[in-house]
Residue frames as a rotation matrix with the C-alpha (Angstrom) as fourth column:
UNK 1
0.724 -0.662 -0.195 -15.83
-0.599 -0.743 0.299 13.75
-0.343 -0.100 -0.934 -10.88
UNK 2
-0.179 -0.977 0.116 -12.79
-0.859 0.213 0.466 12.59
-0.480 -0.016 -0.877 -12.85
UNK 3
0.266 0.791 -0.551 -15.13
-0.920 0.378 0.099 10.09
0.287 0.481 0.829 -14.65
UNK 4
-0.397 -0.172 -0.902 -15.60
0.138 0.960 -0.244 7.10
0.907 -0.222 -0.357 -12.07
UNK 5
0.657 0.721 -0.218 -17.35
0.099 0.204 0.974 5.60
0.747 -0.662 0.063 -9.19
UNK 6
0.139 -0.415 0.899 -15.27
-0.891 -0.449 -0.069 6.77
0.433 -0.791 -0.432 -5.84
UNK 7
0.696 0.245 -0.675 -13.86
0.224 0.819 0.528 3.72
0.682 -0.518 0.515 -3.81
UNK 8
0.453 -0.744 0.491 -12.06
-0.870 -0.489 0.061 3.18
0.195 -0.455 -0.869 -0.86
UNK 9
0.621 -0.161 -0.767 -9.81
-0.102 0.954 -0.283 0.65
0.777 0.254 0.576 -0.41
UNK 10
0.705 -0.180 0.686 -8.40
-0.695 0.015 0.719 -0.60
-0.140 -0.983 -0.115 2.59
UNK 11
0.120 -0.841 -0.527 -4.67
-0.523 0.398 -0.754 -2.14
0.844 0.366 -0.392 1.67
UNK 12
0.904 -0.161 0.395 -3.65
-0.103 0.815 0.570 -5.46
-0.414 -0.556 0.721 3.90
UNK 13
0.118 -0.986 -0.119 0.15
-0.930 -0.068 -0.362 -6.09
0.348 0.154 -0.925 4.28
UNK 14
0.938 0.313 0.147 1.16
-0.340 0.760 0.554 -9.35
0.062 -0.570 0.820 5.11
UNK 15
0.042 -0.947 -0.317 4.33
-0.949 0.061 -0.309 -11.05
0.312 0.314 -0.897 5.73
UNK 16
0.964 0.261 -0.044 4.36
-0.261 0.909 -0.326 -14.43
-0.045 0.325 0.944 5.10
UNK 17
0.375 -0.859 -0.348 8.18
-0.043 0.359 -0.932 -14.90
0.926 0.365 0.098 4.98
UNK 18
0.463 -0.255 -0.849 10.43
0.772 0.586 0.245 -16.04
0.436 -0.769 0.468 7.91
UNK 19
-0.723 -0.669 -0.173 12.24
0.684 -0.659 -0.312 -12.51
0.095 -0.344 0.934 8.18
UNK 20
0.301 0.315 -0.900 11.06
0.480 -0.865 -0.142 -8.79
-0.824 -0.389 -0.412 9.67
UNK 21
0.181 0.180 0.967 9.74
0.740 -0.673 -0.013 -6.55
0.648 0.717 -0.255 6.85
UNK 22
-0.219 0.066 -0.973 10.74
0.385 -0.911 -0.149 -2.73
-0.896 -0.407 0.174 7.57
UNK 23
-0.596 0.260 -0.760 9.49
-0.611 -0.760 0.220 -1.48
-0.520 0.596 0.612 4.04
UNK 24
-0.647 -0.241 0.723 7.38
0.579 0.462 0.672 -2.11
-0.496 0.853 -0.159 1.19
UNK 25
-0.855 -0.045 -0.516 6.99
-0.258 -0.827 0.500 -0.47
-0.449 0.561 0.695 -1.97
UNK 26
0.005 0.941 0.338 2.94
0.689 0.241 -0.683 -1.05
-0.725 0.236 -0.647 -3.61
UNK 27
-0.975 0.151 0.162 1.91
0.077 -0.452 0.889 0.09
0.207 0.879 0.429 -7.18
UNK 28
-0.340 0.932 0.126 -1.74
-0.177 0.068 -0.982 1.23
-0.923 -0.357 0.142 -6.12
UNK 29
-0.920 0.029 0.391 -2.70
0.388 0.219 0.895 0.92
-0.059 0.975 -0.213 -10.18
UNK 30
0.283 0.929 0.239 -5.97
0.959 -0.274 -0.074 3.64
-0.003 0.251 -0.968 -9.95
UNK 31
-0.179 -0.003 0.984 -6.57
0.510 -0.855 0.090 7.26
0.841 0.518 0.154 -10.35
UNK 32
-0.573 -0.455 -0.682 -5.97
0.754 0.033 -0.656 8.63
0.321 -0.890 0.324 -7.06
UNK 33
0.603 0.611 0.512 -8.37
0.261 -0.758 0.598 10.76
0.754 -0.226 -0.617 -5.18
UNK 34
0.588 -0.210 0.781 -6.46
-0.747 -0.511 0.425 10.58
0.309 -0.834 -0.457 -1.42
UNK 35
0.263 -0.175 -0.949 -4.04
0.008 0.984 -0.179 8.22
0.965 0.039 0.260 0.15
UNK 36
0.694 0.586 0.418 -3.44
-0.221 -0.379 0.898 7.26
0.686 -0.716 -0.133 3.80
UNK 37
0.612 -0.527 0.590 -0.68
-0.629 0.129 0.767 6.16
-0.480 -0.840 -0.252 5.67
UNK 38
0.636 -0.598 0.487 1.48
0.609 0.777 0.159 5.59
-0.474 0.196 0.859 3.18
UNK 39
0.276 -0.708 -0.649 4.60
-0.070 -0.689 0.722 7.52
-0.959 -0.154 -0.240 1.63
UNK 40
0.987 -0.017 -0.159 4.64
-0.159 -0.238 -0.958 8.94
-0.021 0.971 -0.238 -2.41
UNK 41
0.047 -0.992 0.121 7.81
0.353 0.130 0.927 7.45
-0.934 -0.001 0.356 -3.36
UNK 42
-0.989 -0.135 -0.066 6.99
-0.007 -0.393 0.920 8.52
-0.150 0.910 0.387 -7.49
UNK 43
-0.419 0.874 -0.248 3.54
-0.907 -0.390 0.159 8.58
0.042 0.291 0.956 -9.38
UNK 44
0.542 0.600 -0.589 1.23
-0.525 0.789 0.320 5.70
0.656 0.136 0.743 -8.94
UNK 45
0.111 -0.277 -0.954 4.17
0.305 0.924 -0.233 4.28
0.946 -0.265 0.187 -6.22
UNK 46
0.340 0.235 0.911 4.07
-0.755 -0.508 0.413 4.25
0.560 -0.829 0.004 -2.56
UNK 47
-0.380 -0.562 -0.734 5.80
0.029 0.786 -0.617 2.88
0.924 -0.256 -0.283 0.39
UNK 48
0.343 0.697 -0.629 5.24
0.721 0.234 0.652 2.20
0.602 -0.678 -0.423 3.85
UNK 49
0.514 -0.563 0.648 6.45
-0.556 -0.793 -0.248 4.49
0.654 -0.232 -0.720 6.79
UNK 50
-0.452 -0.778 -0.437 9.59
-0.138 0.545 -0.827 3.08
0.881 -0.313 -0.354 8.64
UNK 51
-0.699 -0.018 0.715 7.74
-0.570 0.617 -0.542 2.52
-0.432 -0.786 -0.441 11.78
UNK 52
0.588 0.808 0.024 5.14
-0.758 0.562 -0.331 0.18
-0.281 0.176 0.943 9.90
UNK 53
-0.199 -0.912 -0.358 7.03
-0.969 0.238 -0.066 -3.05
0.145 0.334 -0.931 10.51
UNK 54
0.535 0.731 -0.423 6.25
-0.725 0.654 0.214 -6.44
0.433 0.192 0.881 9.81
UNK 55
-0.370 -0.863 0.344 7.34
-0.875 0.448 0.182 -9.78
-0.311 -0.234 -0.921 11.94
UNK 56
-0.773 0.275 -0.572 7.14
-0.575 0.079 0.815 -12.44
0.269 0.958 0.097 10.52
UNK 57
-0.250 0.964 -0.085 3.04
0.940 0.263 0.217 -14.31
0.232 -0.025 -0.972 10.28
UNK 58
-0.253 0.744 -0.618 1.94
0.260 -0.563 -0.784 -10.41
-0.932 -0.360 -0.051 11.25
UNK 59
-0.074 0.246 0.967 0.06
0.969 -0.210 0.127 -8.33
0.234 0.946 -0.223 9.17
UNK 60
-0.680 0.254 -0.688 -1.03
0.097 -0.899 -0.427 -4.31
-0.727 -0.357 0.587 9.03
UNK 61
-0.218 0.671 0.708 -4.14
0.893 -0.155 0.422 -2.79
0.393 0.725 -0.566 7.44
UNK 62
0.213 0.382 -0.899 -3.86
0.515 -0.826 -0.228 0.80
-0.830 -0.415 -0.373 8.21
UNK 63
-0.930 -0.320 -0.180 -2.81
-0.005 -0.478 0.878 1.89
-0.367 0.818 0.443 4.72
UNK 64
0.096 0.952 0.289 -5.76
0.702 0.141 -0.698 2.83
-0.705 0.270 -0.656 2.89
UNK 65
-0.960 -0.244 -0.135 -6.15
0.004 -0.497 0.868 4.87
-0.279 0.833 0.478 -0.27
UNK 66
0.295 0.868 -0.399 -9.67
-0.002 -0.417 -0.909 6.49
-0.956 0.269 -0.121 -2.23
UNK 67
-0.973 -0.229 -0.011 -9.69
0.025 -0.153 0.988 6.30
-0.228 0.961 0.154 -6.09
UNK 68
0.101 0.848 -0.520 -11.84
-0.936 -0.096 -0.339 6.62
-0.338 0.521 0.784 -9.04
UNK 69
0.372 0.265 -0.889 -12.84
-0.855 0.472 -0.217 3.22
0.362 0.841 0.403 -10.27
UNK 70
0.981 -0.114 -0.159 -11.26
0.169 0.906 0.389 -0.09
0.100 -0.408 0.907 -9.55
UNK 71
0.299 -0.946 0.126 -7.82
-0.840 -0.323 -0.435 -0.98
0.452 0.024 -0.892 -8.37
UNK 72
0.884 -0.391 -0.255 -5.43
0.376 0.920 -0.108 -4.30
0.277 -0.001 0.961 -8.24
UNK 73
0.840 -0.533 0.104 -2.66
-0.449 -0.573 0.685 -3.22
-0.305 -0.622 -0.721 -6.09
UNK 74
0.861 -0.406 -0.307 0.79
0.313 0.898 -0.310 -4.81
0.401 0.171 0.900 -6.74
UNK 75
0.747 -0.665 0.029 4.05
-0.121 -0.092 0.988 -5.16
-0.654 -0.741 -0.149 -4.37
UNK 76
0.953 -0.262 -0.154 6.78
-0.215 -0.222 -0.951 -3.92
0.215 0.939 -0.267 -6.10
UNK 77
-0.092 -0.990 -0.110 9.75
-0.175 0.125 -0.977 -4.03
0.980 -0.071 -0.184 -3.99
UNK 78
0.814 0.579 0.051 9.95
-0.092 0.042 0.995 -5.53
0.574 -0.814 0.088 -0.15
UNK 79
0.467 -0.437 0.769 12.29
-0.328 -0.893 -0.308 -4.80
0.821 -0.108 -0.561 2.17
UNK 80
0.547 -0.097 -0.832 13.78
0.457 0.867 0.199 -7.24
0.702 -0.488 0.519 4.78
UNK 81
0.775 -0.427 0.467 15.57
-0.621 -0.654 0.432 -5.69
0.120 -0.625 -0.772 8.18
């Protein structure tokens, strides 16, 4: 379907800076079958939802997302509280 191999990908946030993340914005860069816990901000971008907040050294991995084919995610815009 949609010519490609079905994956799922399981998306890892991290914050690695000294301040409290309340957003960020992720280019998922694949052909989109479904996406999970995360919020269509335009085509192909997505953000987190405002209670998915990051202090800092934590991480989250509940975002997750199905495509066709491969995908190299990239953080487009990050949010500091």
């Amino acid at each position: 379907e949609n010519g490609g191999t079905v994956k799922i990908y399981n998306l890892r946030i991290s914050n690695g800076s000294a301040s409290k993340v309340c957003g960020v914005q992720v280019k998922l860069n694949a052909k989109l079958k479904e996406v999970y816990t995360l919020e269509k901000v335009s085509e192909g971008l997505y953000k987190t939802p405002a209670w998915m907040t990051l202090v800092p050294g934590a991480s989250n991995e509940q975002a997750r997302f199905i495509c066709y084919g491969d995908s190299i995610p990239s953080i487009v815009a990050v949010q500091k509280c």
